[in-house]
N, C-alpha and C positions, 0 to 999 in steps of 0.2 A: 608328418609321419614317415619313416623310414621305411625304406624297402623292406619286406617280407622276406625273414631269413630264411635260407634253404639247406639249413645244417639238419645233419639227422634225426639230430636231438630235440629239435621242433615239429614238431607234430602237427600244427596249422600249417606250416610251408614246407615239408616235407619231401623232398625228391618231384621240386616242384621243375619241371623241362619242356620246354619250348621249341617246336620245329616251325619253319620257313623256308627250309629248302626242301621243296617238295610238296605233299598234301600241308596245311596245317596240322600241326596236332598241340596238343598241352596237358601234358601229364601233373598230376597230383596224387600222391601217393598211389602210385604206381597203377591209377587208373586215367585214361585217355578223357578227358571232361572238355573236348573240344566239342560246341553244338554239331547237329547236322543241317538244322535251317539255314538255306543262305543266307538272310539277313545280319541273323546269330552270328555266323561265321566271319562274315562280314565288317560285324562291331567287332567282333573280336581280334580280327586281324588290323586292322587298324592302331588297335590300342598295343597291341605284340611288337609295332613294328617301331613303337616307342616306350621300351619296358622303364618302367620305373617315373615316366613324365605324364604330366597333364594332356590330355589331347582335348582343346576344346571342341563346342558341340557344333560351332560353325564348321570345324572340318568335318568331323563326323556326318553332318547333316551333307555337305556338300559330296565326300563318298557314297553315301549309303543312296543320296536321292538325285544328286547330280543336280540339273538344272530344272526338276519338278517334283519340288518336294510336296508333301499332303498337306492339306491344308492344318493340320493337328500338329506339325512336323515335331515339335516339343513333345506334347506329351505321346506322341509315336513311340521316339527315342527314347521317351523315358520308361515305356512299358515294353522294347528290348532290352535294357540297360539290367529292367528289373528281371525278365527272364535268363538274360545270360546270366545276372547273379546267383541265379538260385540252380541253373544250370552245372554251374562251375564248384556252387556246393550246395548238394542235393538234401544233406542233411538239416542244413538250415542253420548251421552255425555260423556263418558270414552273413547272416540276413542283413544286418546293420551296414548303413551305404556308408558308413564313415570305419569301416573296418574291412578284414577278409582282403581278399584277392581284386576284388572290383569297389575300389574307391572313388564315390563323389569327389570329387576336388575340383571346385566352381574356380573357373567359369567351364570347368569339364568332366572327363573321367581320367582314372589312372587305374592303370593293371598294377597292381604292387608287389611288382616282382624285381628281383635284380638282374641288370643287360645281360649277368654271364647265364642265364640259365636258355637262354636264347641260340638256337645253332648258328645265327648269323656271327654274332658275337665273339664264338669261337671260332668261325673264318675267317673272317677280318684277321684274328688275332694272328693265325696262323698266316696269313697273308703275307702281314707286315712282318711276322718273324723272317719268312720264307725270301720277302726283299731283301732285307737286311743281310741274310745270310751267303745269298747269291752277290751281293754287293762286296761283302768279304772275302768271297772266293773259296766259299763252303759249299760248293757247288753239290756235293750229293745229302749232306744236311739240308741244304734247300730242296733240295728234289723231295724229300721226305718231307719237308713241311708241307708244300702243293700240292704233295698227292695225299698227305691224309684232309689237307683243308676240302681239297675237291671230292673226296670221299665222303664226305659231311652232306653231298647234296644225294636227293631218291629219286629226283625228280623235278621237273619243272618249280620255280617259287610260287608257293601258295597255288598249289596246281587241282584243290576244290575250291578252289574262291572264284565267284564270278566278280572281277576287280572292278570298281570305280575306279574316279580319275588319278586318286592318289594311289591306291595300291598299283593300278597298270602302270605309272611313273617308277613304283619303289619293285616292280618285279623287271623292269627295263634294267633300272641300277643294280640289279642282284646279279644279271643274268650277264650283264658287261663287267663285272668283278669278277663270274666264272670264268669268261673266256678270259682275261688278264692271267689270272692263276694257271687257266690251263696251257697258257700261250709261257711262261712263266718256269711254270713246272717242266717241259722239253725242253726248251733252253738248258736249266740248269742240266737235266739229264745230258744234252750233247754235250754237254761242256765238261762232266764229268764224265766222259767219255763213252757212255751209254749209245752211241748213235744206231750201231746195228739192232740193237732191242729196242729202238724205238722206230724203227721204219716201220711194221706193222701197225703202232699204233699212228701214226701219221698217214698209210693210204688211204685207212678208214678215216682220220679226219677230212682229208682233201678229198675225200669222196662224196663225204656228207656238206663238206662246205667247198665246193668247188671253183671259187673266184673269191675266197679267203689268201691274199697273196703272206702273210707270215706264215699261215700253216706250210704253203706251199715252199716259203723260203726256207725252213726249216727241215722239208721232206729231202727238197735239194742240197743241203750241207751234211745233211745225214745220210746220201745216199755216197757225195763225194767222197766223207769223209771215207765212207765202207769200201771203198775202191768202184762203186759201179759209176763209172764217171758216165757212160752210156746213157744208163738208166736217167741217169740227173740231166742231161742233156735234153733226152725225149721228155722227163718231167717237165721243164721249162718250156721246150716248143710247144707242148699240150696245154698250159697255163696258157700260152702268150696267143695262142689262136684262139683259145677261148675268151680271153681279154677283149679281144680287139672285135670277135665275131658279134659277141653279148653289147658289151657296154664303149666299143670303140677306142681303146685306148691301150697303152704299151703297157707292160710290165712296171712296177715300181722302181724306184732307183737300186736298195738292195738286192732286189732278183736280176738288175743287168749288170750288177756288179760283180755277182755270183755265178751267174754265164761268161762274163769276160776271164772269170779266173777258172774255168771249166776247161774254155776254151784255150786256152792258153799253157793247160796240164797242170794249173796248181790247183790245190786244195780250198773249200770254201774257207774264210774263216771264222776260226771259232767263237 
């Protein structure tokens, strides 16, 4: 069976949308049909986080119950499988497990939806655009793909979900993609010349992540670049005692490469 179209003109998959960055949600005509049971929630994100594929029930089983599952654990599963269905449509037109939104497809289930109706989907994409572009030397079209990919997120992933082992793994991977994008997204801004507008948003990173050494290399090439060679200066001795008080160790190689050209009166580079 083919993915469930989400043309407008379709009526069963209708303005069907999909969130992961953040609470879950999953809209269907234009109402919110995500459960509020954890478990619910649960099965559901699971199957979200593989739109359009088979998720067999050995995974499932292994999320939902980890390493003590009930002794019914089948037909458990099969009696949320059956409530998220009728959840997702209340009307009762999708009752049939081999049709609707939530398909039987042994040896599992499938969400029958398309990847793009998914927010992840469209980060990624954005992601990859925003590589590419910064790769070319599109340096503020990049800036503009990272900050609306990063704009895509409300909140922590899946942030009413109490995770199993595989969503805590797949909210790990979401969440090292944001900071890429967002480590990503500044760059491209310095580079497009942006550095004085972006020191504010760098104290507050390096504030909130304070032995993050790119953020920090980045606060310091944007402060050089601004003329406060000072500021970059005390930036750097503040990382470097903090390094060494915490966790015993110097600076990374591009922060003493960026103090040596500090020191020296040239500018970081870009």
């Amino acid at each position: 069976m083919h993915a469930m179209s989400t043309e407008p003109g379709d009526a069963a998959g209708a303005a069907v949308r999909a969130r992961l960055l953040g609470p879950l949600e999953l809209h269907a005509g234009g109402v919110d049909r995500a459960p509020t049971t954890p478990k619910l929630l649960q099965l559901l994100a699971m199957l979200l986080i593989r739109p359009g594929k088979t998720v067999h029930v050995d995974s499932l089983v292994h999320e939902l119950w980890n390493d003590t599952p009930p002794r019914s654990v089948r037909r458990t599963l099969h009696t949320y499988v059956h409530h998220l269905r009728r959840h997702l449509d209340p009307d009762g037109t999708d009752a049939d497990p081999a049709g609707g939104l939530l398909v039987t497809s042994p040896p599992g289930y499938r969400l029958d939806v398309d990847p793009a109706v998914v927010d992840v989907s469209e980060f990624q994409r954005l992601h990859r655009l925003g590589r590419d572009l910064l790769s070319d030397g599109d340096n503020a079209a990049a800036a503009h793909a990272f900050r609306t990919a990063l704009d895509l997120w409300s909140g922590p992933p899946l942030a009413n979900i109490h995770c199993g082992p595989t969503l805590a793994a797949y909210t790990v991977y979401l969440l090292e993609h944001r900071r890429n994008a967002r480590d990503l997204w500044i760059e491209a801004e310095i580079r497009a010349g942006r550095h004085r507008e972006m020191l504010g948003v760098l104290r507050s990173l390096t504030t909130a992540n304070p032995l993050d050494e790119t953020l920090h290399a980045q606060l310091i090439r944007a402060l050089g670049l601004s003329g406060r060679r000072s500021d970059a200066l005390a930036s750097y001795q503040w990382l470097r005692a903090r390094l060494d008080d915490e966790l015993g160790v110097e600076p990374c190689a591009e922060l003493r490469e960026l103090h040596r050209e500090l020191l020296s009166e040239g500018h970081p580079i870009r």
